[in-house]
N, C-alpha and C positions, 0 to 999 in steps of 0.2 A: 774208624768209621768210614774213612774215603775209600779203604782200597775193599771194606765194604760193600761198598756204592759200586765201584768198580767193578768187582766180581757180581755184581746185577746185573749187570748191563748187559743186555742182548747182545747179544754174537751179530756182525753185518749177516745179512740173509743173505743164503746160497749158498756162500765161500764156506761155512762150518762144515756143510755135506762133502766136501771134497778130502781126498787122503792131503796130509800134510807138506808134502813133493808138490805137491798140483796147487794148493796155496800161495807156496813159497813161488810157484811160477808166474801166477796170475797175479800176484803183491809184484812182482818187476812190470810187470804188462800195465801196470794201473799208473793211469795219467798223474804227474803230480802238484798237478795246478788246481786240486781239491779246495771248497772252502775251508778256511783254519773255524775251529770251534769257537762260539762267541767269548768262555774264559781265557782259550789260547791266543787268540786274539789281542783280549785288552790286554793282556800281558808282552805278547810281541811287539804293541803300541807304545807299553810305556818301554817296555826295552828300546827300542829305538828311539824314543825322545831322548833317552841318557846319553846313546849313545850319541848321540847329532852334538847333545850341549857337548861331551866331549871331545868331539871333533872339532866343534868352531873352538874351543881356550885352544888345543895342541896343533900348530901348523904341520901342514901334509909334508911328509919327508919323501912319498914313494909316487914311481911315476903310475897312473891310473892304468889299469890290465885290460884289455878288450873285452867283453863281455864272452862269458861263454857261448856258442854258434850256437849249440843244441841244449836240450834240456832231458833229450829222451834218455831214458835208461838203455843201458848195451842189449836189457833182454829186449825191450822195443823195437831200439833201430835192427836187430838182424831180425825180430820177425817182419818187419817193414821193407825189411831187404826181401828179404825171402819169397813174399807175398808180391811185390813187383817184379821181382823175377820169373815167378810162375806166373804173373799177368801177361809178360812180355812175350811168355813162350806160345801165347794162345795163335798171333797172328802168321809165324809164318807156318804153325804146323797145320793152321787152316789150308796153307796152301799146297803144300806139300803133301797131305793125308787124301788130297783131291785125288792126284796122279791115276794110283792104281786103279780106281771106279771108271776111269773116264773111257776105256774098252766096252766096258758095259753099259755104260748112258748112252756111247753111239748103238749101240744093238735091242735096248730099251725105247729107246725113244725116234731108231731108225734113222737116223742123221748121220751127216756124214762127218769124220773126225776135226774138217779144221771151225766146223758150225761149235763143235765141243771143244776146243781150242780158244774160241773168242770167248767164252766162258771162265780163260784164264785171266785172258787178256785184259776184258772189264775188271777183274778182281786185281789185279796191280795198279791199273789205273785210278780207282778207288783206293787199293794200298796206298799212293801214294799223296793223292788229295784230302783225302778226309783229316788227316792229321794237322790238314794247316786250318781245319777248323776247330778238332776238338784241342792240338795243341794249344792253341789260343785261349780258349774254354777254362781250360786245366789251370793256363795262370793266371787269368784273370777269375773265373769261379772257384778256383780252389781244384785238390787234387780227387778227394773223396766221391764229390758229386758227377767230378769228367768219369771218372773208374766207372763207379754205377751205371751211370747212363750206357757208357759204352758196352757193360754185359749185360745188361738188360738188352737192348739194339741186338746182339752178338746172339745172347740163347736162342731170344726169340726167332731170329734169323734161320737158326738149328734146327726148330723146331719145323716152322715151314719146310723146311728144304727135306727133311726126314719122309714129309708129308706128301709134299707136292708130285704131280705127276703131267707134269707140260713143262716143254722147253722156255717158256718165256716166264713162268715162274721161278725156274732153275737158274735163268739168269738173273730175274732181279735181285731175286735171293741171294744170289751170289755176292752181286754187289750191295748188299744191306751187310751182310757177313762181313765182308772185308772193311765198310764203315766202321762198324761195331770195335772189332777187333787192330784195326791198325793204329790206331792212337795209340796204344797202349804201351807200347817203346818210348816214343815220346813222353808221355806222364812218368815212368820209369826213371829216365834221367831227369827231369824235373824233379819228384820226389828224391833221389838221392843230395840234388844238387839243396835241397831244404836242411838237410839232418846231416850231413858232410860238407867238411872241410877241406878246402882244396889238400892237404897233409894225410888224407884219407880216402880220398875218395877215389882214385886208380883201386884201391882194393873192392869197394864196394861196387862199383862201375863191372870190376871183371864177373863178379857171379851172372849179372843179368844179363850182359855182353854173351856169356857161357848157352846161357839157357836161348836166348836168340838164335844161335847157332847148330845147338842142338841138334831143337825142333828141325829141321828141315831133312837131320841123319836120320829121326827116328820116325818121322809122317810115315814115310812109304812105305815101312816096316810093319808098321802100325795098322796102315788103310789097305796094304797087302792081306795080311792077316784077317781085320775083320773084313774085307768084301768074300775071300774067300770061302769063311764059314758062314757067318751071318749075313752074306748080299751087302748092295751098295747103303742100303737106307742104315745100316748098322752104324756105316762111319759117324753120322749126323747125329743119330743117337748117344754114340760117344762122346759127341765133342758138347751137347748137351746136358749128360751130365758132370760130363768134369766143370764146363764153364759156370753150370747152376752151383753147384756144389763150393765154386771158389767165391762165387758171389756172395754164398752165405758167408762163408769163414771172415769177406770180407769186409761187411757188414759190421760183424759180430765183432770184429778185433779193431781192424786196422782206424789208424787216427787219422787227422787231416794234418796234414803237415807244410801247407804255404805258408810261404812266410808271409805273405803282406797279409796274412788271416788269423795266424795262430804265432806267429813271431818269429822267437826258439823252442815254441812247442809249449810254455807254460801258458798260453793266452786258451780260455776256455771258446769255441767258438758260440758265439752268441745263440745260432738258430739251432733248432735240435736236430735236423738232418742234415747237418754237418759233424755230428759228436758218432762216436762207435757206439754198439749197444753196452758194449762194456764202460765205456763212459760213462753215459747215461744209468747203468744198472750201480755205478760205483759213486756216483753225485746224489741217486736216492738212497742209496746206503748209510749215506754220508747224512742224509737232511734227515732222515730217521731218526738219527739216535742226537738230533738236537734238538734246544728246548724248543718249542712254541713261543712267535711272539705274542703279542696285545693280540694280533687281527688271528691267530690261531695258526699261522703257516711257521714253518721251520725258520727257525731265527739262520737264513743262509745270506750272505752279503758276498754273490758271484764277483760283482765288479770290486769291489774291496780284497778279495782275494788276488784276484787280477795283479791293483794295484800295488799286495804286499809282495807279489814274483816279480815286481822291478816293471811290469807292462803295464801299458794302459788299459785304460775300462773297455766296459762292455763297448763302446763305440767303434773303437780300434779290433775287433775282432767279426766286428757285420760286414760284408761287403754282397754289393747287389747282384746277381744274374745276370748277366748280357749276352745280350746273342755276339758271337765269335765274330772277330773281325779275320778273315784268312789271309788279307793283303798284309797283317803283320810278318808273317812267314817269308811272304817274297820280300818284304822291305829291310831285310836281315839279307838276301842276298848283295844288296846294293854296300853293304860293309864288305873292302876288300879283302880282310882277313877272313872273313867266315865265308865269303865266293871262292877264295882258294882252299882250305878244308873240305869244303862241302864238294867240291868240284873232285879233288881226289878221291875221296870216298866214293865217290858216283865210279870214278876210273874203277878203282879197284871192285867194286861193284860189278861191274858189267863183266870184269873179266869172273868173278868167282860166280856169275850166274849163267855164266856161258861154259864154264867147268862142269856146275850141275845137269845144267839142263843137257847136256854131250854125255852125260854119262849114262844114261837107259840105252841109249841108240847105241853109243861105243859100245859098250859094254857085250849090248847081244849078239853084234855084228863077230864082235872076236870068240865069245867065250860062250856065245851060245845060251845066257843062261834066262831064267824066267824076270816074271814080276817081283816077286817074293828073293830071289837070289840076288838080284839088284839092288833092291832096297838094303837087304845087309853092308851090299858092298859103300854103302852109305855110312857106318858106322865108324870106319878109321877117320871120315874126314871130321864125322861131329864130337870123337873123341881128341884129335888136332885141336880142333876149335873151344872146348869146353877147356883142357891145359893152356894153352893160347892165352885166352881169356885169363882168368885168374894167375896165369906167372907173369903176365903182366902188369897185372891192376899193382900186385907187389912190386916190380920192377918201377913204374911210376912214381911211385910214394915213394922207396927209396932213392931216386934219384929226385925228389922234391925236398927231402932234407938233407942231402947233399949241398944241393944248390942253397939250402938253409944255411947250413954250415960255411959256404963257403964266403956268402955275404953277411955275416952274422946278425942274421934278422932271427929273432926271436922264435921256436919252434912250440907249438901248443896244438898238438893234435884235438883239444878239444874248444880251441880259439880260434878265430877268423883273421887270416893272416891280410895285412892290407898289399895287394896287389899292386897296385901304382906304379910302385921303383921295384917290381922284382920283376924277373924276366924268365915269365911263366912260360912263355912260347919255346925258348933253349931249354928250361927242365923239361918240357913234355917229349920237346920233338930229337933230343938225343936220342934215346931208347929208338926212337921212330924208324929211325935211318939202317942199323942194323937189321932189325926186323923186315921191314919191307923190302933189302937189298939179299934176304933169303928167299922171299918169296918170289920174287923176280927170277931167281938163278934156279928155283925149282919149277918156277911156271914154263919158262921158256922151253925146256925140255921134254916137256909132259906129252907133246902132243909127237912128239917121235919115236916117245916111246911107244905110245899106243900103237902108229903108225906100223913100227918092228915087231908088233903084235909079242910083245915080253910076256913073260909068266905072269902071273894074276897078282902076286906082290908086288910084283915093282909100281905097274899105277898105286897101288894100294898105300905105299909108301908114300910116294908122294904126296899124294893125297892128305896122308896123314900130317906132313908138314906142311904142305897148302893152308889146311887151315889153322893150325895153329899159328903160321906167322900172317895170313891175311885177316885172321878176326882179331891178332893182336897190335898190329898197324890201323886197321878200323877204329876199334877201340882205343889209341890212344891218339888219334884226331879226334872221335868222340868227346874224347875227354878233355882235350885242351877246347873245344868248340864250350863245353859247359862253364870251363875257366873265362872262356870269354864274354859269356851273358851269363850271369849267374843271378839277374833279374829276372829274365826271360827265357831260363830254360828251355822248359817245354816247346815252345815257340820256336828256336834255334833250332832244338831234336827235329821241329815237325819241317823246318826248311829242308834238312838236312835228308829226312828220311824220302818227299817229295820228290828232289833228286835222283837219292837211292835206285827207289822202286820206279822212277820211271826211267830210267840208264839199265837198271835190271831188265824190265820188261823189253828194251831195245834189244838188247843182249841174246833174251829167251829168243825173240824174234829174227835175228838175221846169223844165230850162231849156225846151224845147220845149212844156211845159203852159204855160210866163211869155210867151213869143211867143204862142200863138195866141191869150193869152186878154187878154195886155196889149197888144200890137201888138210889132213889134219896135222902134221911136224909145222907146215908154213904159219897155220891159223893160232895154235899159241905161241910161236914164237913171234907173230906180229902183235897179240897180244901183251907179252911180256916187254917188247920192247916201248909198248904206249905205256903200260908203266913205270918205266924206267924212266922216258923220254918227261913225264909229266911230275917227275921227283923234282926239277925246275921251280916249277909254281911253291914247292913245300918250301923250298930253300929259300924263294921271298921272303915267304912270311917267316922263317928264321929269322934273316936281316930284319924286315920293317915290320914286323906282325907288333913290339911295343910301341915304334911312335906310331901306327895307327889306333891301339888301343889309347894310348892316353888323347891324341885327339879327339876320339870316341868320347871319353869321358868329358873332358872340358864343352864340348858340346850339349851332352845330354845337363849339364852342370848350369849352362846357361841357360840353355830353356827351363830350367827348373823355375832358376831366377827369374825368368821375364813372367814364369806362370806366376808367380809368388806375387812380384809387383801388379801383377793386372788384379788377383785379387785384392789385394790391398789396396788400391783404386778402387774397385768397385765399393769396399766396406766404406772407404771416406766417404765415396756420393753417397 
């Protein structure tokens, strides 16, 4: 009679309609901090009272395991990867898809080209402030709600600008666009730094690193293209529907993943525009096919559910809104460990924006060639940068369990390793030293070569390993910077990126005064050798990068305590 009963029972709505492939997809995608059924339930209840009385007669013989870090399924976290990867690609191919139009907005709108120039310049400058609000945003409100907002900000941004027909609209717009859109890096490594383990996370770090770098080879390829056929208002149009388009998907899928909100992923988030539609569509499915209590609603017990995945209740999953505090960002600078990171990345930065930004003017001064021809030759570096990126996120992790092995601390790619006595700063920044000692010995030459006007390979070449060893040096300062706040990610990213984009924007701005007035052989080789010169700073924080972090910690540890005791004062009066 049960299995009866059971062959009754409605199918969850929706999921029947789908081929059987596409089920088994969406069952991995499905949260699984679901309410347990009210007979599942008493039964998991009393199973667990057995087993407790068991536990207290038999003494514990094994030492207690760390808790698992995550809870998502493999098919979650890579679409969670995925989906921050293509968030992160939005912001600099905004900038990059500009390029090619900007002939034309001087001739449209009659201005002269450095009026269309400051047009950049506000939009880096925005690239790089906005992040120290919404980065803040992100860990403190959660990841889900910083995402939305910012492509909501971003489309609509698109959309004016598609529109608009005045210079001072074109500006403001610009910098709404760059608002919109620049967080989005920063929430990227937050989000990762949620769902990975220091043991994993150079691999997942490399995709989105990948896709940052990209965008920049394929914008002007891109913005060459459609201005050419479809005029300047095409690009905007473009980037409006790809960004509406990712909005929905991300909506419809992706989960919230901070931890001080949802944990290791099995904590339900309280408010409902924190849950995916797929959540929400998969908790009514779920409240469907149970019984009705006394008052008539679904016999569903959220926060008991809660409780049986090891988390706390509905309380521990609310946290309130607040408007961003930005001086967290700079207050992350005043730690000397992440003022030397962050300070190199700016180095390297300026010189790989000073690469770019030389390359339209080089390029056509030798070779003659268009908008459109340039833009391709844009493609061996963002092919460099995309291999770059992901052979190192693997090089990382494997020299993370190296360093496992060699201190024999216990290796659990799907456990949270305790940092304290390990000396996460030597596993990252080995790899480092190699890496960035090629880019160096291939930057310094680059500009002589141009100078000897070589055949069209040889920049090419270079170029090609330019950026695979400077996005893979990037990224693994990146990454030891996330090992370093793995409270405050996001936050870290937004200092970080701050820096970035305003050392970039220096960069864009005085490279073409460094050419005419150093030559081009003298100006990257002055370049290369400030990189070189400034691998100094990295090699501190080799030595003292651990006792500044555990002084970090014992700090942050105290004031925990003194917060703890002043509550606890307050409850006595």
């Amino acid at each position: 009679m049960s299995l009866l009963l059971q062959s009754l029972r409605p199918p969850p709505p929706l999921l029947c309609l789908f081929p059987r492939k596409i089920q088994e997809i969406l069952h991995q995608m499905q949260p699984r901090n679901l309410p347990p059924r009210p007979a599942a339930a008493a039964a998991a209840a009393a199973a667990t009272k057995d087993t407790e009385n068991e536990t207290e007669a038999t003494p514990a013989t094994t030492e207690e395991q760390p808790q698992v870090y995550s809870t998502f399924s493999k098919a979650q976290t890579r679409m969670i990867v995925a989906m921050v990867t293509l968030a992160s690609f939005f912001s600099p191919l905004s900038g990059q898809i500009y390029y090619p139009v900007m002939p034309t907005l001087v001739k449209s709108y009659h201005l002269t080209p450095a009026l269309i120039n400051l047009t950049i310049t506000t939009y880096m400058i925005l690239q790089g402030l906005a992040p120290s609000f919404m980065g803040t945003f992100a860990d403190s409100g959660g990841r889900r709600p910083a995402y939305i907002i910012a492509f909501t900000i971003y489309t609509a941004a698109n959309i004016g600008l598609a529109l608009q027909n005045s210079y001072a609209a074109l500006m403001i717009l610009r910098c709404i666009q760059s608002a919109g859109s620049s967080g989005t890096i920063s929430f990227g490594y937050g989000v990762i730094a949620d769902i990975a383990t220091p043991a994993e996370r150079g691999t997942y770090i490399g995709p989105m690193a990948a896709g940052v770098m990209v965008a920049p080879a394929l914008g002007p390829v891109i913005g060459g293209i459609l201005a050419k056929f479809l005029g300047w208002r095409s690009v905007f149009w473009f980037l409006v529907i790809i960004s509406g388009g990712f909005l929905v998907v991300f909506v419809l899928l992706v989960p919230e993943t901070a931890r001080r909100i949802v944990g290791d992923g099995s904590v339900l988030p309280a408010e409902w525009w924190r849950r995916s539609v797929l959540q929400w569509w998969q908790l009514r499915s779920h409240a469907a096919l149970t019984r009705p209590n006394s008052d008539g609603h679904p016999d569903v017990d959220v926060d008991a559910s809660r409780s049986a995945a090891g988390q706390p209740g509905g309380s521990a999953a609310r946290s309130k809104l607040r408007f961003p505090n930005p001086l967290k960002s700079f207050v992350i600078l005043l730690e000397p460990d992440a003022l030397i990171l962050i300070s190199y990345i700016g180095v390297v930065m300026f010189a790989n924006i000073a690469l770019l930004t030389s390359t339209p003017t080089l390029f056509t001064k030798i070779y003659g060639f268009n908008d459109l021809q340039i833009g391709l030759c844009f493609l061996p570096l963002g092919a460099g940068a995309s291999l770059g990126a992901i052979i190192n996120g693997k090089i990382l992790d494997r020299n993370y369990r190296r360093y496992c092995t060699l201190l024999s601390v216990p290796l659990d790619r799907k456990r949270n390793t305790d940092l304290r006595n390990f000396p996460i700063e030597k596993a990252r920044l080995e790899p480092f030293l190699c890496i960035i000692l090629l880019a160096i010995v291939t930057y310094t030459p680059y500009g002589w070569v141009l100078q000897q006007r070589a055949p069209l390979a040889a920049p090419l070449i270079l170029q090609f390993i330019l950026g695979f060893s400077m996005i893979a040096s990037t990224n693994t300062l990146n990454t030891l910077l996330i090992d370093l706040f793995p409270d405050r990610p996001a936050t870290a990213s937004a200092a970080c990126n701050l820096v970035r984009c305003w050392l970039g924007a220096v960069g864009a701005a005085v490279i073409d005064y460094m050419l005419s007035g150093m030559g081009w052989g003298w100006c990257f080789t002055f370049l290369g050798l400030v990189m070189l010169l400034s691998l100094g700073l990295v090699y501190v924080e080799f030595l003292y990068g651990m006792k500044w972090r555990e002084k970090r910690r014992v700090r942050r540890e105290e004031r925990e305590k003194e917060r703890r005791d002043l509550e606890a004062d307050k409850g006595v009066a």
